[in-house]
C-alpha positions, 0 to 999 in steps of 0.5 A: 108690326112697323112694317109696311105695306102690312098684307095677309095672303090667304088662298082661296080653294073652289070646288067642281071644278076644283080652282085656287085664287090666290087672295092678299089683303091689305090691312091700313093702319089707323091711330089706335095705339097712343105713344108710351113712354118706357117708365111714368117718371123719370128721376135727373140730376143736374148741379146748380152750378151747370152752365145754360145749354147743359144737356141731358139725353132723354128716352123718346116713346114709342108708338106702335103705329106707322106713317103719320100716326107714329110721327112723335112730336114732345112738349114739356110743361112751362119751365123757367130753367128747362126746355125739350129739344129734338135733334136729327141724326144720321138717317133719320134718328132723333135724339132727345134732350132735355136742355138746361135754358137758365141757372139753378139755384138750390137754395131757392128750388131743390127739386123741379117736377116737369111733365114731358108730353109724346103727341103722335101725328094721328088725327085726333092726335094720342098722347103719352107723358112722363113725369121728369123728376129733376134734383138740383145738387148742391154747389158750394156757392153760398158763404156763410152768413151771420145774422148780424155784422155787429155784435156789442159786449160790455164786461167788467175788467175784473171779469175772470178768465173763462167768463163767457163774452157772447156767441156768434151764429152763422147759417150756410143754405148750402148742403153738406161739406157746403154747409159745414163751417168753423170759426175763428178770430182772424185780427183783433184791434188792438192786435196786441190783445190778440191771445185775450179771446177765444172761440170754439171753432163749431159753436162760435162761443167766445170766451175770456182768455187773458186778463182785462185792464180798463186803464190800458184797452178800454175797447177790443174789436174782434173779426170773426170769420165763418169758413165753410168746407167746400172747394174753394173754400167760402166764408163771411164776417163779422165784428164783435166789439167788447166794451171794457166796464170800470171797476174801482181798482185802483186807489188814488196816489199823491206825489209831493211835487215840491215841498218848502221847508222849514216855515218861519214861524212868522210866514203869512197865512195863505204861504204855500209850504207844499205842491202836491198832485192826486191822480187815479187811474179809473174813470167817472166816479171810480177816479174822482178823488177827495182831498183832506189834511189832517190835523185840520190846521194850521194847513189847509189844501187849496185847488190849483188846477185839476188833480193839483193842489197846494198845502198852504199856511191858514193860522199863524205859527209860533215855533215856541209852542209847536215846533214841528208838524206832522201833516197827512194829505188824504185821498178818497175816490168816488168808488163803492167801497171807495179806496183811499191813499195817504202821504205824510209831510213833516213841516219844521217851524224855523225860528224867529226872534220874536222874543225877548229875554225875560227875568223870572222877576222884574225887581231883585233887592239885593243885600250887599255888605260893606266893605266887600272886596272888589269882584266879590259875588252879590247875586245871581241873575237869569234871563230866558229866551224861548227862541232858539240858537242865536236868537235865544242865546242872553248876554247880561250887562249893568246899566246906569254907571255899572260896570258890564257883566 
């Protein structure tokens, strides 16, 4: 037992003459037994978010020896986070613990795999161990992260709705609610655009909710964020960008911007008879446009400036012959297929007198009888005037001493 002195009493009996002696041995104690730990392992948790000085009570051994021999001394194997600490209670008590001395991380380090060692004060000194078996349980002090912070998309703005923009990945090396996450669309740029993506909130898959328009948004930026489910709650970001590619959808438009109407017929070549402005919406070769007029003459279209022009005289005109001219202004851009447009122009030639009243024949030889009465009737003359109104109507007179008509 641990009691000591430890003594054996025998009685000694002697006969003829028949004596007792009463005899006590004293047995000594000598280091045999080696301290014992209750279990070979010992299974601890602790949370990787407990603070340094963390304590945790631990089960001593036991020696079945006395005095020096029984005097346990421990030791735990090298450890950057744990250290052994002996206290002295009340009439002598030791209490062991086993002392946090540096933050956990999981993340790096799941599980710490310790041996403590039980020395007793025999000389030599016995041992005894057990194997601490320390789990780290997670705390939620990781936020998701994305394996990029930019993400680049181009799309065609006639992308349909549903078509698939991309998908983000984010990883949380927390366990667990930890490590469980959603995503969202938290702002758009423009934020007017907000309602034209979407994301599944479990595969960060994003999609086309709405309609593009490179005319109007030619980039959207979207912020998306990963929230994890632990408390408090953790989460990270990051930007998609979505690069509106043109597509030629949209045919070129002319405006007459000024027209000067009627032309006189003996208007200068280069005259400008209308202004005329040509735009389309789409950009690079999509919004390049061509201009024609047709018939070919006698107009022709000169630049002014960008996406201007004037329709301008380029062959005299004789009002006599054409009167009026049908002109269309023709547009085509640089697409494939290109698209066109069109603007007709109706150009009326004023007129100008710029001819005179001519006789079918240049001499008439007429017969008059004589004795004709005065005013009697000889012959009928014409003249005519291809010009118009006032410069082609003919009035007649008689030259050389007759009398007017």
């Amino acid at each position: 037992g641990k009691s000591a002195p430890c003594a054996l009493r025998l009685e000694v009996l002697l006969d003829r003459p028949l004596r007792v002696f009463h005899v006590e041995v004293e047995v000594t104690d000598i280091n045999d037994n080696a301290p014992r730990f209750s279990a070979a392992y010992k299974n601890i948790s602790f949370s990787e978010n407990s603070p340094p000085g963390s304590r945790f009570p631990l089960e001593g051994a036991s020696d079945a020896d006395i005095g020096s021999n029984a005097q346990l001394s421990y030791a735990l194997s090298p450890s950057d986070h744990f250290a052994v600490e002996v206290l002295r209670g009340e009439e002598n008590l030791e209490s062991l613990f086993l002392v946090l001395t540096k933050l956990l991380d999981r993340e790096s380090l799941s599980e710490h795999r310790l041996v403590l060692t039980a020395s007793d004060g025999g000389r030599p000194a016995l041992t005894g161990t057990v194997q601490l078996v320390i789990s780290v349980l997670d705390a939620n002090d990781n936020a998701p992260q994305f394996n990029q912070s930019v993400f680049k998309v181009q799309l065609p703005e006639d992308a349909a709705e549903g078509t698939l923009v991309g998908r983000v990945a984010a990883t949380d090396p927390d366990e667990g609610i930890n490590q469980e996450f959603f995503y969202s669309i938290v702002s758009t740029v423009p934020a007017s655009q907000r309602d034209a993506f979407s994301i599944d909130p479990r595969t960060g898959e994003i999609r086309l909710h709405g309609l593009l328009d490179y005319e109007v948004v030619r980039l959207h930026e979207l912020q998306i964020e990963a929230r994890d489910n632990g408390f408090p709650p953790l989460s990270g970001h990051c930007k998609v960008v979505v690069e509106v590619l043109d597509v030629n959808d949209n045919a070129p438009e002319v405006w007459v911007t000024s027209l000067s109407v009627p032309v006189a017929e003996d208007a200068a070549l280069g005259t400008v008879v209308a202004l005329l402005s040509v735009s389309d919406r789409d950009s690079g070769p999509n919004g390049r446009v061509r201009c024609a007029v047709r018939p070919p003459s006698p107009f022709g279209l000169v630049a002014t400036f960008a996406g201007s022009y004037s329709l301008v005289l380029r062959e005299a005109l004789d009002r006599e012959r054409v009167s009026e001219y049908e002109v269309e202004v023709r547009a085509e851009d640089g697409g494939a297929p290109p698209l066109r447009a069109s603007r007709g122009l109706r150009v009326p030639v004023s007129d100008v007198n710029d001819n005179a009243p001519a006789f079918a024949q240049a001499v008439y030889t007429v017969l008059a009888r004589e004795n004709n009465a005065a005013g009697a009737e000889l012959a009928r003359l014409w003249a005519r005037d291809p010009d118009e109104a006032g410069n082609g109507r003919v009035s007649y007179s008689v030259a050389e001493g007759g009398a007017g008509m």
